[in-house]
VEXDREN-2710 file (C-alpha; in Angstrom, 1 decimal):
% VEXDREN-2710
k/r/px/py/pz
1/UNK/100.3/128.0/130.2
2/UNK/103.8/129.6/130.6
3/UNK/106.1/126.8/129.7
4/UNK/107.7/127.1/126.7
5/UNK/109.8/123.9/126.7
6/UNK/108.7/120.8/124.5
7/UNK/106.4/118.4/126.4
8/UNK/108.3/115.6/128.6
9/UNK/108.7/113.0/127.4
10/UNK/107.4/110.9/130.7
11/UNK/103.8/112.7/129.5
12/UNK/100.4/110.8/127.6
13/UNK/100.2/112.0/124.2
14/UNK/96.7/111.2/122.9
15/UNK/95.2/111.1/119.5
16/UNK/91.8/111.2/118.7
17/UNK/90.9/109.7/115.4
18/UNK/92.7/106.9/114.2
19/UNK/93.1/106.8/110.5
20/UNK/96.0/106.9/108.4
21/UNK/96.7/110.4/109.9
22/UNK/96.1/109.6/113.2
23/UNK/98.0/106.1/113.3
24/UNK/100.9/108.2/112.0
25/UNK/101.0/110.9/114.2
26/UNK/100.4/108.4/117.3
27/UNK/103.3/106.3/115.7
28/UNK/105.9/109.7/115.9
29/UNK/105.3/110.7/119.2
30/UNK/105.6/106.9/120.7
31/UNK/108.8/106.4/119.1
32/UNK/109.8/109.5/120.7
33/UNK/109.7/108.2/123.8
34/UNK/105.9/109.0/125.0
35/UNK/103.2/107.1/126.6
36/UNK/100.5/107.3/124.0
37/UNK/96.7/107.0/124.0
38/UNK/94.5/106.3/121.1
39/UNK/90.6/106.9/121.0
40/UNK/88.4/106.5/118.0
41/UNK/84.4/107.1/118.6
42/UNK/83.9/104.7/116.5
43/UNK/83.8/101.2/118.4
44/UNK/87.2/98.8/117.5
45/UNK/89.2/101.3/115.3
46/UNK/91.1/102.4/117.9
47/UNK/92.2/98.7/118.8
48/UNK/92.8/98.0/114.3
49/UNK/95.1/100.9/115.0
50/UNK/97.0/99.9/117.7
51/UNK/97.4/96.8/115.8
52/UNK/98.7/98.4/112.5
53/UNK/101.2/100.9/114.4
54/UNK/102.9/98.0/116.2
55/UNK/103.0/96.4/112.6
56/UNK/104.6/98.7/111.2
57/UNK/107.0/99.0/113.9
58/UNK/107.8/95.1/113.0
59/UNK/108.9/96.0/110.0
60/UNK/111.0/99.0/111.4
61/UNK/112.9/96.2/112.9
62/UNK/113.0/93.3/110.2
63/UNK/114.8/96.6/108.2
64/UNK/117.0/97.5/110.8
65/UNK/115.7/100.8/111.7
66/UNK/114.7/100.0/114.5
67/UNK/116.0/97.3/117.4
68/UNK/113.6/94.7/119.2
69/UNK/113.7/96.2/122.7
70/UNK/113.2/99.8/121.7
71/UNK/110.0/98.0/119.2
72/UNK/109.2/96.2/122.6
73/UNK/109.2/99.5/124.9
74/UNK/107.2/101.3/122.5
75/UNK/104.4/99.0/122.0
76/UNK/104.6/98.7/126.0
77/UNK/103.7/102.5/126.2
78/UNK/101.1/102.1/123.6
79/UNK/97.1/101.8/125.0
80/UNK/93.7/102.4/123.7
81/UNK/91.2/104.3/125.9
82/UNK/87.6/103.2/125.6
83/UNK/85.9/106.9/125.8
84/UNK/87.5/110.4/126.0
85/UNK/87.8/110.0/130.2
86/UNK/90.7/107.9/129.8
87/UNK/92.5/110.7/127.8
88/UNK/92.3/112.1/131.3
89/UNK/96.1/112.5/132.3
90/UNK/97.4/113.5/128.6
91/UNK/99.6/116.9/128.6
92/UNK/98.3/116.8/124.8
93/UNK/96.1/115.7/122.6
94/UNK/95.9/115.6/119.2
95/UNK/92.7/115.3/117.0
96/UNK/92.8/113.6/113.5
97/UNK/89.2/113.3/113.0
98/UNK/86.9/114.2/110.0
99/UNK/87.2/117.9/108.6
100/UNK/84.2/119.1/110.0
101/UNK/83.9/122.3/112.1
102/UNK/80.8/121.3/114.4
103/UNK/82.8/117.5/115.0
104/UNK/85.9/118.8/115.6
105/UNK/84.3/122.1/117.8
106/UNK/82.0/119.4/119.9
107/UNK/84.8/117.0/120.7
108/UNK/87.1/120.1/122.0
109/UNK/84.7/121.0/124.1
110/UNK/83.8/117.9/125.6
111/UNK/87.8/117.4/126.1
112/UNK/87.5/120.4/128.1
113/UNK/85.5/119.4/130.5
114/UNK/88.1/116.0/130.9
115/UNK/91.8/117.3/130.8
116/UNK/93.6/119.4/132.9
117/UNK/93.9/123.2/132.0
118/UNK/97.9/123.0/131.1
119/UNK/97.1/120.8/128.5
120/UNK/98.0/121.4/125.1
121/UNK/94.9/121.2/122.4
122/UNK/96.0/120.9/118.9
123/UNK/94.3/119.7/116.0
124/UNK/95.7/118.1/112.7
125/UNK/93.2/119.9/110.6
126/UNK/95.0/121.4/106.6
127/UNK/91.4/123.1/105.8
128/UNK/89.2/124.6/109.0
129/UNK/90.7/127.8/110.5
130/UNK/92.6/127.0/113.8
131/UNK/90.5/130.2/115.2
132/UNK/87.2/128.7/114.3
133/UNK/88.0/125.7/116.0
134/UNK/88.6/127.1/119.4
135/UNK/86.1/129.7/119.5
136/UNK/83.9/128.0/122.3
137/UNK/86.4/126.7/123.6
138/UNK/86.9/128.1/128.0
139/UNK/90.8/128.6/127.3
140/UNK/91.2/129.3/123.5
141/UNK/94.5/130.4/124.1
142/UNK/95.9/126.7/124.7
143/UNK/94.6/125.5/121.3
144/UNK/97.1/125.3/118.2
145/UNK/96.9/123.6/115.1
146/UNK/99.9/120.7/114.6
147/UNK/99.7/120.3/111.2
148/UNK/101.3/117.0/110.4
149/UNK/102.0/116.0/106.4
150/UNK/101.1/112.0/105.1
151/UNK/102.7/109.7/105.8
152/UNK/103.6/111.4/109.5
153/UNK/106.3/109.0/110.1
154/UNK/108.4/109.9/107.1
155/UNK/107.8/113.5/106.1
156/UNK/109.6/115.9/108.5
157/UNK/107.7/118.9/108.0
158/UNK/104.5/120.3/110.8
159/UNK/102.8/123.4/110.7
160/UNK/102.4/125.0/113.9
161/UNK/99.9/127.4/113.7
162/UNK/98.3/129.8/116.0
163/UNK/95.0/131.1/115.9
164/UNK/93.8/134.4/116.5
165/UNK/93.5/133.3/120.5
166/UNK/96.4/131.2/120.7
167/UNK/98.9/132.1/123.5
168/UNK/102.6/132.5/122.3
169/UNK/103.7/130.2/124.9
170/UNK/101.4/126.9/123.5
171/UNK/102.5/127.8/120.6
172/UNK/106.0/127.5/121.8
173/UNK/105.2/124.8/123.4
174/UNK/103.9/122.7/120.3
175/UNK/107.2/123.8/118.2
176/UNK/109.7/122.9/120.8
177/UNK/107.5/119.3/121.0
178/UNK/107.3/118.7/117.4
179/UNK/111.1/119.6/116.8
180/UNK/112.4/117.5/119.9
181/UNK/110.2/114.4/118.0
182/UNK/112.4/114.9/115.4
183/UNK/110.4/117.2/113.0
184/UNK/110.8/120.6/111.3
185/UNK/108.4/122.7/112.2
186/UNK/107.7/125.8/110.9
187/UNK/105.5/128.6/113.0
188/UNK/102.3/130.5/110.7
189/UNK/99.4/132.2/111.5
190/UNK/95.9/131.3/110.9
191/UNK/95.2/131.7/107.3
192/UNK/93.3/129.7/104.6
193/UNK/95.8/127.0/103.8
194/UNK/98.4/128.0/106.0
195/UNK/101.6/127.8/104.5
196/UNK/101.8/125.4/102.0
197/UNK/98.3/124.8/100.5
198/UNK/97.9/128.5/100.4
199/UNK/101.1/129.0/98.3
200/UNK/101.1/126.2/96.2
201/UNK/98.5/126.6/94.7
202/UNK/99.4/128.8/91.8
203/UNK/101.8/125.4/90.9
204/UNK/98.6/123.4/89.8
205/UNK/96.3/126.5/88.7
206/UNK/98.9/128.2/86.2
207/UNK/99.1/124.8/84.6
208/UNK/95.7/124.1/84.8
209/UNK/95.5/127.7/83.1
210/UNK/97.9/127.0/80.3
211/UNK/96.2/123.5/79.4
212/UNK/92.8/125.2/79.3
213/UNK/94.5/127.8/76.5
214/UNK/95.8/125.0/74.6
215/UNK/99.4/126.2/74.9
216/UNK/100.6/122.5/75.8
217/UNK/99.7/118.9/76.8
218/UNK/100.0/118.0/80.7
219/UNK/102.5/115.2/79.8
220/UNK/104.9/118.5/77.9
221/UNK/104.0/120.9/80.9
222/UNK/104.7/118.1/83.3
223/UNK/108.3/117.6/81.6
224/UNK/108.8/121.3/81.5
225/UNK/108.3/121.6/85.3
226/UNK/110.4/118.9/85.9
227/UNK/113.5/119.1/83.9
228/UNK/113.6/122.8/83.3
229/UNK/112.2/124.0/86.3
230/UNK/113.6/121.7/89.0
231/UNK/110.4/120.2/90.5
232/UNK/110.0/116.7/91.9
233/UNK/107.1/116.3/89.9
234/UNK/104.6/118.0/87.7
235/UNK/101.2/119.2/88.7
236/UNK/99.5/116.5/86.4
237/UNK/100.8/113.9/87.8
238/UNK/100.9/114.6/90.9
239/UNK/97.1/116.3/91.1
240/UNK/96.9/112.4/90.0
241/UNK/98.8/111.2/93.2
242/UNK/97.0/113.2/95.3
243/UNK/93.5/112.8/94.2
244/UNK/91.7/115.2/91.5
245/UNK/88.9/115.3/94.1
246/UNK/90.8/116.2/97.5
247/UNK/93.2/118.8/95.3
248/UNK/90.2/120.7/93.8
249/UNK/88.4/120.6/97.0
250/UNK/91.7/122.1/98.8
251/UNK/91.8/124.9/96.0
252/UNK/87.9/125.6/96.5
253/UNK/88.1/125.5/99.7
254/UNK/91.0/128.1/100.0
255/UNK/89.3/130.6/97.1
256/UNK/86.1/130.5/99.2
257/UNK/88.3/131.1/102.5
258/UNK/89.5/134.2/100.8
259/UNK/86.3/135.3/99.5
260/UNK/86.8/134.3/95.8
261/UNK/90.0/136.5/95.4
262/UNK/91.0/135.6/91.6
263/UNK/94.6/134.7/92.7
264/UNK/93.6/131.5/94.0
265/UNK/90.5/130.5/91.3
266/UNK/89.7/126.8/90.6
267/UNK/89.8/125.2/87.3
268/UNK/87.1/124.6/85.1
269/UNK/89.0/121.7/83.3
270/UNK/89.9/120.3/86.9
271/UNK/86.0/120.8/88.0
272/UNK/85.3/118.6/84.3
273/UNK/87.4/115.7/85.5
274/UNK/86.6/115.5/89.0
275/UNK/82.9/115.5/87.8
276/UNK/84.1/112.3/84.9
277/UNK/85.2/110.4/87.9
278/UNK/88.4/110.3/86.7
279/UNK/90.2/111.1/90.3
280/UNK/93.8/109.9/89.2
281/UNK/95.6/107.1/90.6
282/UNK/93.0/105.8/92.9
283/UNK/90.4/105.2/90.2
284/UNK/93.0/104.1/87.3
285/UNK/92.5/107.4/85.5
286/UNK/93.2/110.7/85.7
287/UNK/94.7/113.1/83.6
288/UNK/96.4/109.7/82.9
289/UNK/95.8/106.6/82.2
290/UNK/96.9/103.9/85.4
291/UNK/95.8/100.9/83.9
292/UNK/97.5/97.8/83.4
293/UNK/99.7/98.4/80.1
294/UNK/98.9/101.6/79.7
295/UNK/101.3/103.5/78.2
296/UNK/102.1/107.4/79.4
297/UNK/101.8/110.1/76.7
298/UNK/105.3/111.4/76.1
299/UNK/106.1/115.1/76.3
300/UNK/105.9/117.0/72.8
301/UNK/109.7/116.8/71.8
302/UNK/111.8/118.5/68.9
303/UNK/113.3/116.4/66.2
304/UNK/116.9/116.8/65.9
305/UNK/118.2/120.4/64.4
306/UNK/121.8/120.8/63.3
307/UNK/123.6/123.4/65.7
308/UNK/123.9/127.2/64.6
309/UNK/127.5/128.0/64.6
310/UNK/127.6/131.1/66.1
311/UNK/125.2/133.8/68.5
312/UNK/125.5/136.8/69.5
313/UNK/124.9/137.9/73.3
314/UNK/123.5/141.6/73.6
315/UNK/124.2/142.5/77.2
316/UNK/123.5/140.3/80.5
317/UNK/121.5/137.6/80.3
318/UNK/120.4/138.1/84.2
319/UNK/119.4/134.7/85.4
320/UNK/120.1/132.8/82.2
321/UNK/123.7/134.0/81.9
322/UNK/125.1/130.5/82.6
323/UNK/123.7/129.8/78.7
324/UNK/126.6/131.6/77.2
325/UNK/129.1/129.4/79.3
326/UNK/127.3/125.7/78.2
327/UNK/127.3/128.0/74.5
328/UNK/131.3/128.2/74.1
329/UNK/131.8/124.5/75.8
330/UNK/129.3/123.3/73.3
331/UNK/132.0/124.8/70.4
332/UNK/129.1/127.6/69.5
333/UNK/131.6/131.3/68.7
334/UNK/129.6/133.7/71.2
335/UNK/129.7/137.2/69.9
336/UNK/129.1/139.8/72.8
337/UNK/127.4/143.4/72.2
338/UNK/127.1/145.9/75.3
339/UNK/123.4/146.7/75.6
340/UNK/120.5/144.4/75.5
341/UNK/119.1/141.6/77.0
342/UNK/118.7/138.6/74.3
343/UNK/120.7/136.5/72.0
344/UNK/120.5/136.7/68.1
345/UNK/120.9/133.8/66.0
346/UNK/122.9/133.8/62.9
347/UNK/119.6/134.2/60.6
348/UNK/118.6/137.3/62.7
349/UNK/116.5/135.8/64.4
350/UNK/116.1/137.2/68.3
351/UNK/116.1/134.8/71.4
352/UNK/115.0/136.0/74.8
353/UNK/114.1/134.6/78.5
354/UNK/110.0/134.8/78.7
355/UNK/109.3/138.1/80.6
356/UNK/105.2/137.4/81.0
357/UNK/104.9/139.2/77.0
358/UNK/103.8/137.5/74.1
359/UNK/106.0/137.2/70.4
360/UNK/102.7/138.3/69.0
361/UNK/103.3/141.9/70.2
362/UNK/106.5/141.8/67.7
363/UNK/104.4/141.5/64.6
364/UNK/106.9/141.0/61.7
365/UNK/109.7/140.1/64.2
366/UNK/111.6/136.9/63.8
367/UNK/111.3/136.1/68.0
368/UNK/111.7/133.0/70.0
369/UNK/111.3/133.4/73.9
370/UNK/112.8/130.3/75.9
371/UNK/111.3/129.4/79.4
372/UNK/113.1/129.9/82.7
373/UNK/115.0/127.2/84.3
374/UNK/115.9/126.8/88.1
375/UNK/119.7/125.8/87.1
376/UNK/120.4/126.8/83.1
377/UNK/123.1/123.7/83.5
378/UNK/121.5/121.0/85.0
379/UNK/118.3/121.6/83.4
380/UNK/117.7/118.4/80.9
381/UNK/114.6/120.5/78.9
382/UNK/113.8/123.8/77.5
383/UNK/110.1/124.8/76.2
384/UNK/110.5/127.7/73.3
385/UNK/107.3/129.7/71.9
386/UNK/107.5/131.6/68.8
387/UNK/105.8/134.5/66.9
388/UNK/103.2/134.0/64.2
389/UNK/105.9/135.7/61.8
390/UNK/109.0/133.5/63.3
391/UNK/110.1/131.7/60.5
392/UNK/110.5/128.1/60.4
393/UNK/114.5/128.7/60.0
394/UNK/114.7/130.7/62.9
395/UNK/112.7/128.2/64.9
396/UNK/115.1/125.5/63.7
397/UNK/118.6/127.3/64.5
398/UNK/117.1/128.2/68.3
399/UNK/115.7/124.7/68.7
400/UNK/119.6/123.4/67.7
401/UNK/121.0/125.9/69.9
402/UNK/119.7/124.6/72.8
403/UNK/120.1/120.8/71.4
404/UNK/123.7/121.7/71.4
405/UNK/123.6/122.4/75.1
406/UNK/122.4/118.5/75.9
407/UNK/118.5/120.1/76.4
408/UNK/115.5/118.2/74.8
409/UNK/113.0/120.8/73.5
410/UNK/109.4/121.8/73.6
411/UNK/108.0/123.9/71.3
412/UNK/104.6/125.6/73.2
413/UNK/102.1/127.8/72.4
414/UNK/102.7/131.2/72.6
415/UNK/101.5/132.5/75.9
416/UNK/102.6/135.2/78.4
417/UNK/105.1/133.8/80.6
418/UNK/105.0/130.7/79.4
419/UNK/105.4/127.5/82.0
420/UNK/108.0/128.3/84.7
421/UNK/108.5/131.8/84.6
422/UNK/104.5/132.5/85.3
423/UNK/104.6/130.3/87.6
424/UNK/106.8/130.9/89.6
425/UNK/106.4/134.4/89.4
426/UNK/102.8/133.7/91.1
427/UNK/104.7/131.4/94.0
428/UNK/107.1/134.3/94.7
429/UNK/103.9/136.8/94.3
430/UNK/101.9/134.8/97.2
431/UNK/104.7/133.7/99.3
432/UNK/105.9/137.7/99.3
433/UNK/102.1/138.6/100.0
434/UNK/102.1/135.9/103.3
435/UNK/105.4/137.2/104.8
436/UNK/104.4/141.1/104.6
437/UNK/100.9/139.9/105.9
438/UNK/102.9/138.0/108.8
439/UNK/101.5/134.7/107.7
440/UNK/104.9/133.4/108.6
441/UNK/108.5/134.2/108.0
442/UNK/110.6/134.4/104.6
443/UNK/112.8/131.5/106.3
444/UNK/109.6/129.7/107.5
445/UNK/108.0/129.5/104.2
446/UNK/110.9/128.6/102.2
447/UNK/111.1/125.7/104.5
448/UNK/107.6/124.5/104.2
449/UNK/107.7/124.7/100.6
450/UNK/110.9/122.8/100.3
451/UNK/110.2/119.9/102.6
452/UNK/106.1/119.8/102.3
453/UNK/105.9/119.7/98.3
454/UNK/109.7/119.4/97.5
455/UNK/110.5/122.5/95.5
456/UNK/114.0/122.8/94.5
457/UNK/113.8/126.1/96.1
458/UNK/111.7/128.1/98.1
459/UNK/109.7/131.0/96.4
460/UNK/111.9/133.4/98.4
461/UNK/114.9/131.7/97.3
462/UNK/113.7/131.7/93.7
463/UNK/112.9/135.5/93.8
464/UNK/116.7/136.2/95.2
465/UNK/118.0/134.2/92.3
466/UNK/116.0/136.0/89.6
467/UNK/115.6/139.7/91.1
468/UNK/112.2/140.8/92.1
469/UNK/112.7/143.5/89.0
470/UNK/112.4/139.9/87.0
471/UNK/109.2/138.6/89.0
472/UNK/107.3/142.0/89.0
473/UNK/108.2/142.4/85.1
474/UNK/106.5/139.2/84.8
475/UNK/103.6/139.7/87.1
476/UNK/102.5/143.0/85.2
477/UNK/103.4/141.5/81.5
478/UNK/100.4/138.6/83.0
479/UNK/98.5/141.2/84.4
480/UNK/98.3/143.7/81.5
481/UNK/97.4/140.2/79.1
482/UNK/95.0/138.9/82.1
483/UNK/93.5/142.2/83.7
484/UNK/91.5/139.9/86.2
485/UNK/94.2/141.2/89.4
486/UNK/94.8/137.4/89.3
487/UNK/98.5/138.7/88.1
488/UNK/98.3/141.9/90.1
489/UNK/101.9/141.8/91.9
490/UNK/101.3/142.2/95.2
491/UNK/102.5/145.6/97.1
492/UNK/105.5/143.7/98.7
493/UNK/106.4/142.6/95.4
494/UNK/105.9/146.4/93.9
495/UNK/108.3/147.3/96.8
496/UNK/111.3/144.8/96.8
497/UNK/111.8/145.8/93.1
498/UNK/111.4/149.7/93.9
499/UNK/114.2/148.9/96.5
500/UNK/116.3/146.5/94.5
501/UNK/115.9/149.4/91.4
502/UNK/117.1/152.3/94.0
503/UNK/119.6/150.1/95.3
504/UNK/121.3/149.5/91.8
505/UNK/121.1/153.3/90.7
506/UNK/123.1/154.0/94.1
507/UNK/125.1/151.6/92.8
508/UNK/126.1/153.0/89.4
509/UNK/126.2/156.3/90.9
510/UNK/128.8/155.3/93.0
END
C-alpha cells in the first residue's frame, strides 16, 4: 500500500460489529461523505443499527445540525450486508467487535480472504495489542489500530496506532482518513494502553492510593482535583461514570500487559468494590450513592479563619509565585527575604508547596505544606497537611491565608506529595517514559490527554510549567517514602532536570 492520502471519499467504509462503538464510528464516516457498510454476525443487529444511526441523524436535523437532504443522502449511502462477502468492495474496514484476541484474529483472517489487498484493516480495539492482532494475518503491514473514543460522533480524538508490522504508509493512510472526517488523530505505537489508558492511569491509582492511607475522602480528593488541580472531574466520580468494573479491568489489563511493573498496580480498595457490585452509575452505587434523593457527601471544608495580616516570602515561590500577587490584592503586607523557598506566617509558622516529603520529617517544626494547583488564581480550593507538632494557631493563620485569597480549604492527612503534586508528578513521569520509548510524540500525547480525558494540560505541558527539577524532586521524595520503583522517576525524567540544572548554572555563570 503506498498511498498516503486519506481514503476517497467515493469508497465503502465497513464496520463490523454494531454496538454503541460501532454505530458511532459507522455514523462519522457516513456523514463524511462515504458509502458505508454495516455487518454484525449476529442475525438483525446490523439492521437495529442502521435503524438507530438514521435516528440519530433525525435528531441532527430537528436541532439544526444537520439539513434534510444531506440527512437524506446519508441514509441513501447507508446498507447492511448479510455476511462478510458483501464487505467485498470496502477500501476499509473497521472492526468494533468483542475484545477477544482469537474473535477479532479469526474475523481478520476470514476478511482476508474477501477484500482486496489495498485495503485498509483497522480495528477499534483500547486493550489487545494491534501486533497481536495481525500476526496471522498474509499482509500484516496493512493492519492499524483506529482507536475511536465513546460517543464517536462527538469526541474528536482517534488513536492511530501501528503495530510492530504496520507499514508507515497505512498508517498514513488511516491519519489522513481520520483527520479529513473531521477528527484529531494522534499517531502511537503499539503499547499496552496506547496513549491515554496507559498514561492515565496514575490519575485514578494515586487517588485510589491516598484513600487507601486514609489521607482523605473521595468526595475531598475529588474537589481537590477539580478546583485546585484543573481537572474536569475527579477520579471518583468519574471511575463511577465509567464503570468500577471496565476501569479496573483497563488498569489490570495494562499492569499484566507490562508484566506487573509497580507503576501501573491496581487497587485493592477498587478490586473490594468491584467485587460489592457496587460498579458506579450503572448499578446506582459506587463510590457514591446514585439513587433517587440521595444526597452527595461534600468535600471536608475549613470553617472560617480570620486573615493573618502579614507573610513573609523567602525567595521564589517557582510555580506558586502568583500567591504573593492574590496576597497583596487581598490587603495581606508581603515581606520578602532573598533565599528560600516558603512563606512564614506571622506566628512563625512555615508554609511551603508539597515537594513529595512529609511535615513529619520536621519534628518540632511548626510546618504546613499546601498542594499544587494548575492556575494559583483561578484555582477555587487548596488542600493543606500539617505536622504532628503544627500547632492549631499555625494551622488556623495558613488556613485564613488562603481564605483571604477566595480558596475553600481542605485540611488532608499528611502524605508525601499530597493530591496534585503526586499525581501529577506520576502523569509527567509516564508520559516522559512513552515519548523517550517512542510511544508517540511530546505534542501527540499532550493532545490525547487533553481531548481523550480533558486535562487542563497535557503532562508535557504541566512539566514545562513546573520544571522537571520540581517533578523529579517529587518523584524521589515518593520514592525514598514508597521504595517499591512505583515512584522511581524514569531516566528521561533524571535527564530533563540534569539538563534544565546545567542549563540554569550556564545561566548564572553568564
Amino acid at each position: 500500500m503506498t498511498d498516503n492520502k486519506a481514503i476517497e471519499r467515493s469508497r465503502t467504509v465497513a464496520v463490523v460489529g454494531t454496538g454503541t462503538m460501532g454505530q458511532g464510528i459507522a455514523q462519522v464516516a457516513l456523514v463524511a461523505g462515504h458509502p458505508v457498510r454495516l455487518y454484525d454476525a449476529v442475525p438483525g443487529h446490523a439492521g437495529l443499527a442502521a435503524e438507530a444511526i438514521t435516528g440519530r441523524l433525525d435528531r441532527l436535523v430537528e436541532k439544526g445540525r444537520m439539513s434534510p437532504e444531506d440527512r437524506d443522502a446519508a441514509t441513501g449511502r447507508l446498507h447492511v450486508a448479510d455476511g462478510l462477502d458483501g464487505l467485498a468492495d470496502a477500501a476499509l474496514v473497521i472492526e468494533a467487535i468483542v475484545e477477544r484476541l482469537t474473535v477479532k484474529q479469526e474475523l481478520f483472517a476470514e476478511l482476508e480472504k474477501i477484500v482486496a489487498d489495498d485495503c485498509l484493516l483497522a480495528t477499534n480495539t483500547s486493550s489487545l495489542s494491534v501486533t497481536a492482532i495481525a500476526g496471522a494475518l498474509r499482509l500484516p503491514g496493512r493492519f492499524v489500530g483506529l482507536h475511536f473514543f465513546n460517543p464517536a460522533p462527538l469526541l474528536p480524538l482517534v488513536e492511530v496506532v501501528s503495530g510492530f508490522a504496520t507499514d508507515d504508509s497505512a498508517a498514513t493512510r488511516a491519519y489522513a482518513t481520520a483527520k479529513e472526517w473531521g477528527k484529531t488523530p494522534v499517531r502511537c505505537a503499539d503499547t499496552p494502553g496506547f496513549i491515554v489508558n496507559r498514561i492515565a492511569r496514575p490519575f485514578y491509582a494515586e487517588a485510589l492510593r491516598l484513600y487507601e492511607e486514609r489521607a482523605a475522602d473521595p468526595a475531598t480528593i475529588d474537589a481537590v482535583l477539580r478546583e485546585s488541580g484543573g481537572f474536569r472531574m475527579g477520579p471518583f466520580e468519574l471511575t463511577d461514570l465509567i464503570g468500577q468494573d471496565v476501569n479496573e479491568a483497563v488498569t489490570r489489563s495494562v499492569w499484566d500487559a507490562f508484566y506487573q511493573d509497580p507503576k501501573f498496580t491496581p487497587s485493592l480498595a477498587q478490586r473490594r468494590l468491584v467485587e460489592s457490585g457496587r460498579l458506579g452509575r450503572k448499578t446506582g452505587h459506587g463510590w457514591y450513592s446514585y439513587a433517587e434523593g440521595a444526597e452527595r457527601p461534600l468535600p471536608r471544608t475549613e470553617e472560617p479563619a480570620p486573615a493573618p495580616a502579614s507573610v513573609t516570602v523567602h525567595g521564589h515561590l517557582g510555580h506558586a509565585e502568583p500567591l504573593v500577587a492574590l496576597i497583596e490584592q487581598a490587603g495581606i503586607k508581603v515581606r520578602r527575604r532573598k533565599h528560600g523557598r516558603h512563606l512564614t506566617l506571622p506566628g512563625g509558622g512555615q508554609l511551603g508547596l508539597a515537594d513529595g516529603e512529609t511535615s513529619f520529617e520536621y519534628a518540632g517544626d511548626e510546618i504546613v505544606y499546601f498542594d499544587l494547583a494548575h492556575d494559583y488564581t483561578t484555582a477555587t480550593r487548596i488542600a493543606l497537611s500539617t505536622a504532628p507538632s503544627t500547632s492549631a494557631e499555625t494551622l488556623r493563620e495558613a488556613v485564613g491565608l488562603f481564605q483571604a485569597l477566595g480558596k475553600d480549604v481542605s485540611v488532608i492527612g499528611d502524605v508525601p506529595g499530597m493530591i496534585v503534586a503526586r499525581t501529577v508528578a506520576m502523569l509527567v513521569d509516564l508520559a516522559v517514559d512513552a515519548v523517550e520509548r517512542g510511544v508517540a510524540t511530546a505534542e501527540d500525547i499532550d493532545t490525547a490527554m487533553r481531548l481523550g480525558v480533558n486535562y487542563p494540560a497535557g503532562p508535557l505541558e504541566w512539566a514545562a510549567l513546573l520544571g522537571y527539577e520540581y517533578v523529579g524532586d517529587v518523584l524521589r521524595a515518593l520514592h525514598e517514602c514508597y521504595p517499591t520503583g512505583r515512584y522511581a522517576p524514569c531516566l528521561g525524567v533524571v535527564r530533563k532536570d540534569h539538563e534544565e540544572s546545567a542549563a540554569m548554572k550556564g545561566q548564572d555563570r553568564r
